[in-house]
N, C-alpha and C positions, 0 to 999 in steps of 0.2 A: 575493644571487642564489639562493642556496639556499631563503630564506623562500620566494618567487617564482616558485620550480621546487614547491614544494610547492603553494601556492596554486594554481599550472596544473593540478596532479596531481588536486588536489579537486574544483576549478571541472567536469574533463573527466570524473570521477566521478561529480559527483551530476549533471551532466548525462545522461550515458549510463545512470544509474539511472530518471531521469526519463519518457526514451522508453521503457526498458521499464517502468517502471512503467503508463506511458499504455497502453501497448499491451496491459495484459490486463484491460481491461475491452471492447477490441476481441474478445478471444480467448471471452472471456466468452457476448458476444451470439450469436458462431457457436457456441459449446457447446451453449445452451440451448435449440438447435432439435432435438436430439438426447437430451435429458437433465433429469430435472427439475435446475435451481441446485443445489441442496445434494448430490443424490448426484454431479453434477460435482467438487464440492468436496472430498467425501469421497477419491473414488478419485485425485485430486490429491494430495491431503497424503498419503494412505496410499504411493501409490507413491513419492513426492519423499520421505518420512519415509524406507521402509525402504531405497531405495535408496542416501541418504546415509547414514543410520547403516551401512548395511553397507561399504561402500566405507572409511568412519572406523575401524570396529571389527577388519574383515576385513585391509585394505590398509596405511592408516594407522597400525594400530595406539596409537591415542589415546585416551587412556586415558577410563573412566565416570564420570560427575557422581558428587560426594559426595552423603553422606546429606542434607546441607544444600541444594548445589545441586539435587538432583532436586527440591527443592519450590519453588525458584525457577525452573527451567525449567518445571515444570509451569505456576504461575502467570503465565509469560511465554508461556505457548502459550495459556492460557485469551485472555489478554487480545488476541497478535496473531492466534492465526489462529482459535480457537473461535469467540469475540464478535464480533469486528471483521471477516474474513474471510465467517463463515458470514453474519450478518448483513449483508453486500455481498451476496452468493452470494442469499440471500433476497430481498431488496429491488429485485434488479433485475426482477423479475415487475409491482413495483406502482408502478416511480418509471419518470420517463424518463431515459437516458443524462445529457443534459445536465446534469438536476436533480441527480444523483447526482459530476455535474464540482465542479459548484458547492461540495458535502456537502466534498469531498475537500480544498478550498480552506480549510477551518474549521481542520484537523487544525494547520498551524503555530502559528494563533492561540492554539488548547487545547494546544500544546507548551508556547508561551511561558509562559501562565497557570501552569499542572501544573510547569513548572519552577521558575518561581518563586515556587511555594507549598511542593515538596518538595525541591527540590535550592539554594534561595537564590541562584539565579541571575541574577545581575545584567544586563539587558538594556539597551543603550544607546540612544541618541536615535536614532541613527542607525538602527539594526536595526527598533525601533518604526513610523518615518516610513517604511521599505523593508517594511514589511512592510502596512502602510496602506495603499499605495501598487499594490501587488500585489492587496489585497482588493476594492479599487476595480476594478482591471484585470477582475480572474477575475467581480466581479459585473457590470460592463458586458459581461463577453462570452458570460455566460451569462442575459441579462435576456432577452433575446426566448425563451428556451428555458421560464424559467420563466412565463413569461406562456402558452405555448400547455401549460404541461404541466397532467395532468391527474391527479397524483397521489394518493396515498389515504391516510391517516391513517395506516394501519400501513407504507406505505412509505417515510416520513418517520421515524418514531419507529425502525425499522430503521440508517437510517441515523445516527441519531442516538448510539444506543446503538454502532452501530463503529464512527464516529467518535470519540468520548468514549473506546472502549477502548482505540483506535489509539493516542492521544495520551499514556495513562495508561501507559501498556505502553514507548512508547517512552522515558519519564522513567521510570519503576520498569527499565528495561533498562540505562540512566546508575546510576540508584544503587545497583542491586544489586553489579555492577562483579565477575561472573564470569569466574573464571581460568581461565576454558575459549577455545577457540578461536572465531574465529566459524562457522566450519562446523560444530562438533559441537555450539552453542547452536542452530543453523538447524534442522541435523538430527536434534534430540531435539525440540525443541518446534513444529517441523512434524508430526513422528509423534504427539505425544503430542495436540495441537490438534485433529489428525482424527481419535484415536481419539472424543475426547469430542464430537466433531459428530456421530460415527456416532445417537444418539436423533435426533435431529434432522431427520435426511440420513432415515431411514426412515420418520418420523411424516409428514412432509411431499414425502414421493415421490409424485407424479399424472402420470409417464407413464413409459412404459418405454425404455430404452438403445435407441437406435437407432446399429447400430457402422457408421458412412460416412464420410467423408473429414471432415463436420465437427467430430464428436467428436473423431475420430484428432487432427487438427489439432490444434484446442484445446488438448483433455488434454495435448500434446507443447509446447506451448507452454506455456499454465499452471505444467505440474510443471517441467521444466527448465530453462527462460528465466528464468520468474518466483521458481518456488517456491526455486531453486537460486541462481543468478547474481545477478537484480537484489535477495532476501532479502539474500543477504551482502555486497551495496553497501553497502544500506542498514545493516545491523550495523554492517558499516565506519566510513559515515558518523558514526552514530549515537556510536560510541567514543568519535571525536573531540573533537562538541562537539553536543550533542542540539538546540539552537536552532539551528543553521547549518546543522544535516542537515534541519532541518526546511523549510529556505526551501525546495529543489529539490522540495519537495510542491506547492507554489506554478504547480512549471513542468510538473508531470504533466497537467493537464485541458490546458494550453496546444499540447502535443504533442500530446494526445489529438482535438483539433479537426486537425488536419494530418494521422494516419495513417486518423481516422474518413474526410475525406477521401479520401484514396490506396486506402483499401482498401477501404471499404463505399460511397466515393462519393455520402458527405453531403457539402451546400456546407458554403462558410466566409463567414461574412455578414461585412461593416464593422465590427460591433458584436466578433466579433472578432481582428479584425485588431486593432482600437484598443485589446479590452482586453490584448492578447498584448506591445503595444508597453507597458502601464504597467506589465506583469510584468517587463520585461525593463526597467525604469528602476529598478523597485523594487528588483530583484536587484540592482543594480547601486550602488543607495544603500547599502543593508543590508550592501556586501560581500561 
């Protein structure tokens, strides 16, 4: 019963991480009517950065990363939110949504690989054939997406590159295995991630802050939904067992078609409906 009660506890976690996870690349696309992408980004991490570490340092009272760990959280900000983040933050200019659902679909597959190239992670039949299974889903239901997409060579290699950092970042997060909390790893390597976006965020600024209800939005969602709540699922998850936190990336693009729906009032074609239904078999195989 216990095992059972926990398995519920997870199942209703990386669920709930999922839908928020889906939902900020909804928050994203109202941002960027307001903002160029990356200074979005900056002023995101900046604000989610100091206002957890302060709330940890001030309230908390939790104690500061060793001289060891501050170079392991620095390299775990490079990799989740400098590379991987900016590089989303980037690339939604030159890709289409969809295409970019698709991208997010790869991240378990390069968990699996990245784990068991550095962590010896033994992956079973089962996990393999649910996660095959899932890939089939997520390309059936983003196939008519790529066919009308029209995207551009560096919007691809964008995502490729935060993809690949996504996945390396979340196994380098397994093996470094910091005695830090998951909030004070969120909220030093969120601060630290957008101070080093800041070249970035300013070389590639091409419009100015427009402050209206869509930014407001956004930013308010991004920093504290995202960058706060569903971050520290995911660390959560991630604790546990880095391939099985990985499958609920599987179910992000799946939500992401149901709230793009509900809120921006894209359809939902057949293609996915069906492939939504082999996500949810494949879950279900993989455990």
């Amino acid at each position: 019963m216990k095992t059972l009660s926990i398995q519920k506890k997870e199942n209703t976690t990386g669920i709930f991480f999922a839908i928020l996870w889906a939902s900020a690349a909804i928050a994203m696309k109202i941002g960027i009517q307001s903002a160029s992408p990356l200074t979005l980004a900056v002023i995101r991490f900046l604000i989610a950065g100091i206002l957890m570490v302060s709330v940890l340092q001030i309230f908390l009272k939790e104690k500061l990363p060793s001289k060891s760990e501050w170079l392991k959280i620095t390299v775990f900000g490079l990799l989740n939110i400098t590379i991987y983040l900016g590089c989303l933050f980037a690339a939604i200019e030159f890709v289409s949504a969809g295409l970019m659902n698709l991208f997010i679909s790869i991240n378990p597959i390069l968990i699996v690989l990245f784990s068991i190239l550095f962590l010896n992670r033994k992956v079973s039949k089962r996990e393999i054939v649910g996660f095959l299974i899932c890939f089939i889903g997520l390309t059936i239901a983003t196939l008519p997406v790529l066919q009308e997409s029209k995207a551009s060579v560096i919007g691809i290699i964008l995502l490729l590159i935060g993809m690949s950092s996504y996945s390396i970042g979340s196994v380098y997060y397994k093996k470094i295995d910091l005695k830090l909390s998951n909030r004070s790893i969120n909220g030093w390597q969120t601060l630290i991630g957008g101070v080093f976006l800041i070249p970035a965020a300013y070389l590639m600024n091409n419009k100015s802050i427009i402050l209206d209800s869509n930014f407001y939005t956004s930013l308010f969602w991004l920093t504290i939904v995202i960058s706060i709540f569903a971050t520290l699922l995911w660390l959560n998850l991630l604790k546990k067992d880095t391939v099985k936190a990985s499958k609920w990336l599987f179910l992000a693009p799946v939500f992401g078609y149901v709230l793009s729906f509900l809120i921006l009032g894209e359809p939902i074609t057949l293609f996915e409906i069906i492939g939504t239904i082999f996500v949810i078999v494949g879950l279900k195989i993989s455990k």
